[in-house]
C-alpha angles and dihedrals in degrees: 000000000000111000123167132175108246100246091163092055086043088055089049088048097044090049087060101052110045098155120236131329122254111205113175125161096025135142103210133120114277098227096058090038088058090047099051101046080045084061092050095058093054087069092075100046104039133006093202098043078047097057094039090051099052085049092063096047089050091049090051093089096167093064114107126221133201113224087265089039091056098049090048087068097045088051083056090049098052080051098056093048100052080049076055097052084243096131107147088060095038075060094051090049096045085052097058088042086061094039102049093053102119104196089055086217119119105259122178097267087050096053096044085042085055096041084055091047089061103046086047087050087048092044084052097059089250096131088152091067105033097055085052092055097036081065085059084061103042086058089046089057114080082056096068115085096174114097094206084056102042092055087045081062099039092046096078093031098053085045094049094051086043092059095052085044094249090145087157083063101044094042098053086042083052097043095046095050086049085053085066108027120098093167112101097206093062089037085058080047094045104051092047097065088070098051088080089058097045093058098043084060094065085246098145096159094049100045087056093058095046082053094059084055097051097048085048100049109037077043085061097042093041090238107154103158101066092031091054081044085059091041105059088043085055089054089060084046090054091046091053091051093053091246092127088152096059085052094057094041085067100040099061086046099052100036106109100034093062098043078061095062088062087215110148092198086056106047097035092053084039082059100040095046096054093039094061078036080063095036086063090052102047096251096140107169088045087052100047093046093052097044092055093045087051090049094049092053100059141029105265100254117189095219096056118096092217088070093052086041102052093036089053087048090049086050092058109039091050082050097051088039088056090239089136100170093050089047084049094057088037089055093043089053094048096049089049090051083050093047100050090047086057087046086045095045083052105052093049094057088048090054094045087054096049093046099056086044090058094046088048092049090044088058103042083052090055088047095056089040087055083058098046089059101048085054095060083048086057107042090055090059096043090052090053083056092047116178096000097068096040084116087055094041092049088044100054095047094045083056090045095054095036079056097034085058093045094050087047084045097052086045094060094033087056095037085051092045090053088057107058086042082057088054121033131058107246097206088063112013096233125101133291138225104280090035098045085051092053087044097046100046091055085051093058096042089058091050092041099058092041100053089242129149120249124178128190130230119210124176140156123202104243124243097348101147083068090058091050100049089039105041105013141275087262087058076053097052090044090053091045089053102043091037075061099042098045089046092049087061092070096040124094122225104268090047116114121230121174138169098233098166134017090273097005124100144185138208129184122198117190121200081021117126123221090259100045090055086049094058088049094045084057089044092053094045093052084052095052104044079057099067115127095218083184079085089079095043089261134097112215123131118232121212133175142216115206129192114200128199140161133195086253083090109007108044133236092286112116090211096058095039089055088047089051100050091042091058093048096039081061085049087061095049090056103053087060104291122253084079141111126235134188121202119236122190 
């Protein structure tokens, strides 16, 4: 079952309720200061009275602004359009806001204006560029004193790292900003931004505690927002953990107070939650009716649990009803939903990745510049000496370059290190998925265009979900990693083995024919069926299915081999799995 925390939907939130502004050293009128920051906090009370009071500031043409006031309304305005989904022209706004600052110092509008930047990159899908400019903040940083403004700065950036699963970053960026809050609304904010990483580590006890707090704590700050927002995460917690009728408990005693907050992230996760509540416990028509009502309320973003949550009731309900062909296209939705937040995962990781390697590599560049130019200070005073310091000169240059070439040295070395980490599973060494798809096109060119065989392995590790529930997902990891090493024993050089799924593999032979990978396949699976499993302190069998095809009958497209396999690789599961399959048109 593929769950995942809505971090998008909690940027989107997050964007919308930045807490007060703090304007210190201005020179504005006092009256439309007082209007605007009046404004702002709308935004944390109602989204509609929000919006209608920003229209009439904006229709009130005879008003006059000073330079910050104006930005401060632009800074409304971007608001308003990412509550509005309008995210390309909320970009274009925060951009002027940052440009027209005249004094080119961070102020407070600038560094709010830079902190919404990076939430609406990060709502955008440009991870690249929001975990380059979340580092900006993060320097900006240890120059904020104001509490209000420093959690304005942490807020994209914990949400970022969360995302990627860097709980050791977000939790000393949260614990060091508790150090320094008093105020008990951004504490509630604060400590909920840990909850997520509590429960991905498995760490039920725990999460459970932190939840206390935060019901304590936003209870005692009246801060119902964020607290509803970690309400309706905590419902997905409780459905993984087979408690439906705690979901719907709170369901039925939350319901209209979250219909009152008018957020569409809210109530739609609130109704997707409770209907696959209902779906475990067999109430169909309840089921059906909220998931529908959860779908209809949000774009169906592919990030957001509620979609996984309602498309997985719908399945249900349409195949307990006996309405086969509307379950099928459920259960196709839902696999391709699955399948993008794996994609998306992914490419986050990868732009995390590429972004530390190009701060690495930017500092190892000033660095050398700073070299550089101790050396042209230094020439200048050689050259005064003249003859008498040639042993210095010679010296010096002979250390610059020795450094020069280690620096150059560390910034391959560390290019070259990011990239393996971009394309190979690190559970298992081989490659993953996208690298596994670059390798293996170029595989079946080659033997397109020499009129050479290829065949195609497919094979998924059989009830594995059941090893890692009953021994551990460290039992899991142990059978992953030996099921790999035991099958690279019987491959050649050129042949491509990749991970492509949490138990599922792929290997492409080229020059094989059909039969010959079925013979290896047969081989693998008889391996595999002959791993001691006592060696990592549990006692649990393995067993493989495997799905064979060659381009005898499939072709030499990687898309349709993999379909293929995969469809002979289910044939084997269902005669009974720990078995191999070739695929016959």
């Amino acid at each position: 079952m593929c769950r995942s925390f809505s971090l998008i939907t909690v940027g989107a939130l997050f964007a919308l309720t930045f807490s007060f502004s703090f304007c210190f050293g201005l020179s504005a009128s006092p009256f439309n200061l007082q209007q605007l920051t009046a404004v702002d906090e709308l935004r944390l009370q109602s989204r509609g009275e929000f919006s209608t009071a920003l229209h009439k500031l904006l229709q009130n043409k005879e008003q006059q602004y000073s330079d910050y006031e104006k930005r401060y309304l632009d800074l409304l305005i971007a608001y308003d359009l990412v509550f509005n989904g309008n995210l390309e022209d909320a970009l274009l706004v925060v951009r002027d806001i940052v440009g027209s600052n005249q004094s080119k110092d961070d102020d407070v509008i600038t560094l709010r204006a830079r902190s919404l930047e990076v939430n609406i990159d990060f709502i955008s899908f440009r991870y690249l560029d929001a975990f380059e400019k979340s580092e900006a903040l993060l320097m900006a940083l240890p120059n904020v004193q104001d509490e209000m403004l420093q959690y304005q700065l942490i807020g994209p950036v914990a949400l970022l790292y969360s995302k990627i699963e860097r709980f050791d970053i977000v939790n000393k960026l949260v614990d060091d900003a508790l150090g320094n809050v008093s105020n008990e609304l951004l504490r509630c904010r604060l400590t909920i931004f840990k909850l997520t990483g509590i429960y991905k580590q498995k760490n039920f006890d725990a999460y459970e505690d932190k939840f206390k707090q935060v019901t304590e704590i936003c209870s005692a700050a009246k801060e119902t927002t964020f607290y509803y927002l970690a309400l309706r995460d905590r419902m997905f917690y409780l459905l993984e953990r087979n408690k439906a009728d705690e979901v719907i408990e709170i369901y039925q005693k939350y319901h209209s107070a979250i219909l009152e907050t008018k957020y569409p992230i809210l109530i739609s996760g609130f109704n997707a939650a409770t209907s696959e509540a209902y779906s475990q416990l067999g109430n169909d028509n309840e089921a059906f009716k909220l998931a529908n009502d959860a779908l209809a309320m949000i774009s169906q973003n592919r990030n957001d649990p509620a979609v996984l949550s309602a498309y997985r009731a719908l399945y249900k309900s349409a195949k307990n009803a006996g309405r086969l062909k509307d379950a099928l296209l459920y259960a196709e939705k839902l696999r391709d939903i699955e399948s993008a937040i794996m994609n998306d995962n992914r490419a986050q990781q990868i732009a995390f990745h590429i972004s530390r390697g190009e701060i690495l590599i930017k500092n190892q560049r000033i660095a050398l510049l700073d070299k550089d130019n101790e050396l042209l200070s230094l020439q200048k005073d050689l050259y005064e000496q003249e003859l008498k310091q040639n042993r210095l000169i010679t010296i010096v240059l002979l250390s610059v370059l020795v450094l020069a070439s280690f620096l150059a040295y560390r910034g391959m070395s560390g290019r070259k290190r990011f990239k393996k980490i971009a394309e190979y599973d690190q559970l298992t060494g081989i490659s993953n998925r996208y690298h596994f798809n670059n390798q293996a096109k170029v595989a079946l060119e080659y033997c397109e265009k020499n009129a050479k065989p290829v065949a195609v392995i497919l094979f998924d590790l059989d009830y594995f979900k059941n090893i890692n529930d009953l021994h551990g997902h460290a039992a899991g990891d142990w059978a992953l990693q030996q099921v790999v090493k035991t099958c690279r024993n019987f491959m050649r050089n050129n042949d491509v083995f990749g991970r492509i799924g949490g138990e599922e593999f792929a290997v492409v032979l080229p020059g094989c024919q059909t039969d010959k990978a079925v013979l290896l396949a047969e081989i693998c699976r008889d391996a595999i069926a002959g791993i001691d499993s006592t060696d990592c302190g549990k006692q649990f069998p393995l067993s493989a299915s495997f799905g064979v095809c060659g381009s005898d009958t499939s072709g030499y497209q990687l898309k349709q081999l993999l379909a293929d396999a995969d469809n002979a690789m289910y044939s084997a599961k269902e005669a009974g799995r720990d078995q191999v399959m070739a695929f016959s048109a």
